[in-house]
C-alpha positions in Angstrom: -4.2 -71.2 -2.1 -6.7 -68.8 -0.6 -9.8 -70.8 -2.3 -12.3 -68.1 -0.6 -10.4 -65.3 -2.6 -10.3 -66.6 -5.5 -14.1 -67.9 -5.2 -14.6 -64.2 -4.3 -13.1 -62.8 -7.0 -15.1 -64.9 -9.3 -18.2 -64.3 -7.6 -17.9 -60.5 -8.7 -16.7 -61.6 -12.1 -13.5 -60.1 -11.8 -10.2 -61.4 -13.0 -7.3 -61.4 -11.8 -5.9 -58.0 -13.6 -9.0 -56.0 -12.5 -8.0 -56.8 -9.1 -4.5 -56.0 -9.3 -5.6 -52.9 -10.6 -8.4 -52.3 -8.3 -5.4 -52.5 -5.4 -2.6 -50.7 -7.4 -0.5 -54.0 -7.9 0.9 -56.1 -10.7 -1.2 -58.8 -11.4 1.9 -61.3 -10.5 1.5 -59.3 -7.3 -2.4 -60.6 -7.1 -1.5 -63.5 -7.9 0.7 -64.0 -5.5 -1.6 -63.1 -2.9 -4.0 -65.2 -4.2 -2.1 -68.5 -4.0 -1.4 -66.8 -0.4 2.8 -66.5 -1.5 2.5 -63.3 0.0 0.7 -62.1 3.2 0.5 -58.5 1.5 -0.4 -55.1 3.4 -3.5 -54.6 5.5 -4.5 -51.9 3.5 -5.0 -54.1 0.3 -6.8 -56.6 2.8 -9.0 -53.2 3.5 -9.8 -52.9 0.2 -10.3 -56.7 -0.9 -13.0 -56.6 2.3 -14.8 -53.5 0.9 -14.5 -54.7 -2.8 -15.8 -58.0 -2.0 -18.1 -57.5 1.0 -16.7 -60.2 2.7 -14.5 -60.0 5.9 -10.9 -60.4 5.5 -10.6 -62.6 8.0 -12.6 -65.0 5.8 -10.2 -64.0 2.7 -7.5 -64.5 3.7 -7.7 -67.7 6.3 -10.4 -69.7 4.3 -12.8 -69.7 7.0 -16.5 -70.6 4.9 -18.3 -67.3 3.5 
């Protein structure tokens, strides 16, 4: 589980299907990147950064925002 995603994503008061549409993916898609099943493109990692204002590196390895 990426818990600093998620948190993220809550933060903005997004769920899970704005997201997924935000990036152009299913939401099964965003989910599974989410519970970090899939690793997923840099270029949605690009755009989780920018829609979240938080460094990917912090998204996607949990490291504390």
């Amino acid at each position: 589980m990426r818990k600093n995603l998620k948190e993220a994503r809550q933060k903005a008061g997004m769920t899970q299907k704005q997201v997924a549409e935000y990036l152009g993916v299913t939401t099964r898609t965003y989910q599974r990147i989410e519970s970090g099943e899939f690793t997923e493109k840099v270029s949605n990692w690009d755009a989780l950064e920018d829609l979240f204002n938080i460094p990917q590196r912090v998204l996607r390895f949990d490291e504390r925002i």
